[in-house]
C-alpha positions as CSV (number, residue, x, y, z in Angstrom):
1,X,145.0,168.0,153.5
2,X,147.1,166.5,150.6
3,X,146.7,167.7,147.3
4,X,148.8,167.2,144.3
5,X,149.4,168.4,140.5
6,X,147.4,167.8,137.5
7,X,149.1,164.3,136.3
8,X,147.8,166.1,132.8
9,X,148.1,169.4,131.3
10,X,145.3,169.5,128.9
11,X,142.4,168.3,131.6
12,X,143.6,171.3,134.0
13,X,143.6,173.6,131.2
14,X,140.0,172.1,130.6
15,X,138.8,173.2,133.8
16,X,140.5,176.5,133.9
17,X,138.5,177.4,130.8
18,X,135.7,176.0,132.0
19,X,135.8,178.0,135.3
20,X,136.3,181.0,133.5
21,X,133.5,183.7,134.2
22,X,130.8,181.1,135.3
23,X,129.5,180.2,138.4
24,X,130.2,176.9,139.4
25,X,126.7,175.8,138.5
26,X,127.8,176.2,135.3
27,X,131.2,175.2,135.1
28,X,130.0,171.6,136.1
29,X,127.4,171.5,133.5
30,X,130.2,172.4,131.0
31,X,132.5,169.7,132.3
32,X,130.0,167.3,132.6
33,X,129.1,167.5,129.0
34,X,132.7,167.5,127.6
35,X,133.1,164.1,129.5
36,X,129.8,163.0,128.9
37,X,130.2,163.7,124.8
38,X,133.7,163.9,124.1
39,X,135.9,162.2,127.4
40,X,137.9,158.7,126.9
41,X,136.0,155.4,127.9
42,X,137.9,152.7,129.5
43,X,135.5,149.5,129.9
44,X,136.5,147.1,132.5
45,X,134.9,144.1,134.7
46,X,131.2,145.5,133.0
47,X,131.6,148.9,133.5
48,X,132.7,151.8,131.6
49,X,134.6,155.1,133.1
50,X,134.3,158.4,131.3
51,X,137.6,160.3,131.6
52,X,138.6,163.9,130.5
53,X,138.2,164.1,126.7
54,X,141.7,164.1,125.2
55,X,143.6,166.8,123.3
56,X,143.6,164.8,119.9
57,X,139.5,164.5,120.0
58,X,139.1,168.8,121.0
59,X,141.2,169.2,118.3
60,X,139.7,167.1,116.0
61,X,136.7,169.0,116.3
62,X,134.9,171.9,115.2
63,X,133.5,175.2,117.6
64,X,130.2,174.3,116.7
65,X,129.8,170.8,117.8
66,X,131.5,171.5,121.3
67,X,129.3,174.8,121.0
68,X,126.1,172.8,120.6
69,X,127.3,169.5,122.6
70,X,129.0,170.7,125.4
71,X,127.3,174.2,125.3
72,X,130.9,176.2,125.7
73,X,130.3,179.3,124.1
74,X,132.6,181.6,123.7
75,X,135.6,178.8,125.4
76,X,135.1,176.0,122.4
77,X,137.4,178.0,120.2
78,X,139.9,178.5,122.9
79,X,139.7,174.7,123.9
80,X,140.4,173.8,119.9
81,X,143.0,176.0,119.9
82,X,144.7,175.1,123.0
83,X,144.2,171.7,122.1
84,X,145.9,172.1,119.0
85,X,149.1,174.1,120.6
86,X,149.7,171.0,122.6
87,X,150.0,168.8,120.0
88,X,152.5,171.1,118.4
89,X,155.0,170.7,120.8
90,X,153.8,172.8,123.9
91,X,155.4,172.1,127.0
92,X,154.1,168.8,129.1
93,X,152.7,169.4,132.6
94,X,156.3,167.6,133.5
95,X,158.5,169.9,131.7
96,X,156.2,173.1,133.2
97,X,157.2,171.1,136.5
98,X,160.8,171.7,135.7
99,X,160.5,175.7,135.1
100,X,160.6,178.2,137.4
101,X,157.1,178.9,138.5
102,X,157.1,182.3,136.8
103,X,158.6,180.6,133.5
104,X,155.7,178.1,133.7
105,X,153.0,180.7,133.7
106,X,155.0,182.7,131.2
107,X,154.3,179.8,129.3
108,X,150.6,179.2,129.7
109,X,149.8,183.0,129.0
110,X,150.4,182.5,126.0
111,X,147.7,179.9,125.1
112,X,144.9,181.4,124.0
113,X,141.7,182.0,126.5
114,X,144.6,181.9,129.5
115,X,144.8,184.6,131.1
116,X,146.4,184.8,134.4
117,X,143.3,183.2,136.7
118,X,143.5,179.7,134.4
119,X,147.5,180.1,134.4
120,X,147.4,180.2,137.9
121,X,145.0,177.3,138.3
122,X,146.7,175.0,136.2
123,X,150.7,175.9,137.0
124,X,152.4,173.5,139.0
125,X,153.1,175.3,142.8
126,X,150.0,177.0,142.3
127,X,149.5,180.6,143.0
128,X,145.9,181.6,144.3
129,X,143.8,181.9,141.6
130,X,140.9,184.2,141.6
131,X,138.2,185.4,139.1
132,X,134.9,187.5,140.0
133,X,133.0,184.6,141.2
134,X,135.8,183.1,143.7
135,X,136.8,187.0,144.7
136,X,133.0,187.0,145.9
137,X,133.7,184.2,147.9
138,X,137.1,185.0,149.8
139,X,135.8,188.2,150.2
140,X,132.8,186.9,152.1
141,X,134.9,184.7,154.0
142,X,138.0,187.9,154.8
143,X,135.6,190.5,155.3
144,X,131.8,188.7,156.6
145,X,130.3,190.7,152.9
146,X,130.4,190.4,149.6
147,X,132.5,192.9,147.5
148,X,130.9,196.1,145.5
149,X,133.1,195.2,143.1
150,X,134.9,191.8,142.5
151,X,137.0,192.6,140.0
152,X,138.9,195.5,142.3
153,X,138.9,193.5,145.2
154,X,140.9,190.9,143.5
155,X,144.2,192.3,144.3
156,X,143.9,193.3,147.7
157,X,142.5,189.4,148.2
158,X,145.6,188.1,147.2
159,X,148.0,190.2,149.2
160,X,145.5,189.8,152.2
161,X,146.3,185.7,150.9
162,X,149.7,185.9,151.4
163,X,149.7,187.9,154.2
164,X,147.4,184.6,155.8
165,X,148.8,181.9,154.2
166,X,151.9,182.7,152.1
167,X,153.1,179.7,150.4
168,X,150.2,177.5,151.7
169,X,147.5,180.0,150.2
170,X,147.3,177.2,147.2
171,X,146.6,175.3,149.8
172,X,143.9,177.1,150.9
173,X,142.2,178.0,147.7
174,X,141.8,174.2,146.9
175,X,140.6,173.6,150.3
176,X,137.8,176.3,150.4
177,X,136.4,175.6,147.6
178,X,136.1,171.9,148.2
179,X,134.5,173.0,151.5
180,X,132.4,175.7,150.2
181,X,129.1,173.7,151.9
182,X,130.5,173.4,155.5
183,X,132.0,176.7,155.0
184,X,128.9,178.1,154.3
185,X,127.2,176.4,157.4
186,X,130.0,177.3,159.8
187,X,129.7,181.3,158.6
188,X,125.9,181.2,157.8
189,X,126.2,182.5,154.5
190,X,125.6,180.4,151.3
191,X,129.0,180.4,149.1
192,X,127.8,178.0,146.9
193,X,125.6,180.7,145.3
194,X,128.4,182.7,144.0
């Protein structure tokens, strides 16, 4: 498996913010939309290509129109804001590149809406990122159940992540959840419910 960083900052921190508290169900409707309404076109050879909107046009807007368009919620303010801080001089995804991992999501904590799940998501060398809904998940997959309580189980997850994978477990996170319906066949529960 190969995977490499976000070319971008502001279309990581997109999905981040989308991923935030939402099951991926969700999440994809979310993203969808963004592109859908507010992503860049490029037109070539009679087609066109929707990409990740841009932080100039998030920016540009208001909470209510990604509110009502994009049906964000709570996140539309964050993604103004956010989009706003990188025009005013935020560090690039390269210069984050260049900081010492725990520098880089020193950095990001301090946009707004990122706390340390979408810090860990987007920062280059990525840590393993979990929230309630992927906690459910690697829990299922650790343990063979769900946890009581996601939220508490999130720390021993990561510890029991390192202890499996160490500096891979970035690695690993990327892979399960791109494999979430083979995973699910191979364990016989469904993980793409969570």
């Amino acid at each position: 498996m190969h995977t490499v960083g976000w070319p971008e900052l502001f279309p990581a921190l997109i999905l981040a913010v989308t991923l935030q508290m939402a099951p991926m169900k969700r999440s994809n409707q979310m993203m969808e939309l963004l592109i859908a309404e507010f992503g860049d076109q490029a037109r070539f050879d009679g087609k066109t290509i929707r990409y990740w909107p841009s932080a100039e046009t998030i920016a540009a807007s208001t909470a209510e129109k990604l509110k009502a368009k994009a049906k964000l919620g709570y996140r539309a303010a964050n993604l103004i804001d956010i989009a706003q801080a990188l025009q005013s001089g935020f560090p690039t995804m390269d210069e984050l590149w260049a900081m010492q991992p725990e520098e880089a999501k020193k950095q990001l904590l301090t946009l707004r809406g990122v706390g340390d799940y979408s810090a860990e998501l987007v920062m280059p060398r990525m840590g393993f990122p979990l929230d309630v809904w992927s906690a459910k998940i690697f829990h299922t997959l650790f343990y063979g159940k769900e946890p009581e309580n996601p939220r508490e189980a999130i720390p021993a997850l990561k510890k029991a992540a390192e202890e499996r994978w160490g500096s891979w477990r970035g690695y690993a996170f990327v892979y399960v959840l791109n494999d979430l319906p083979k995973l699910s066949k191979r364990i016989g529960v469904d993980l793409t419910q969570f």
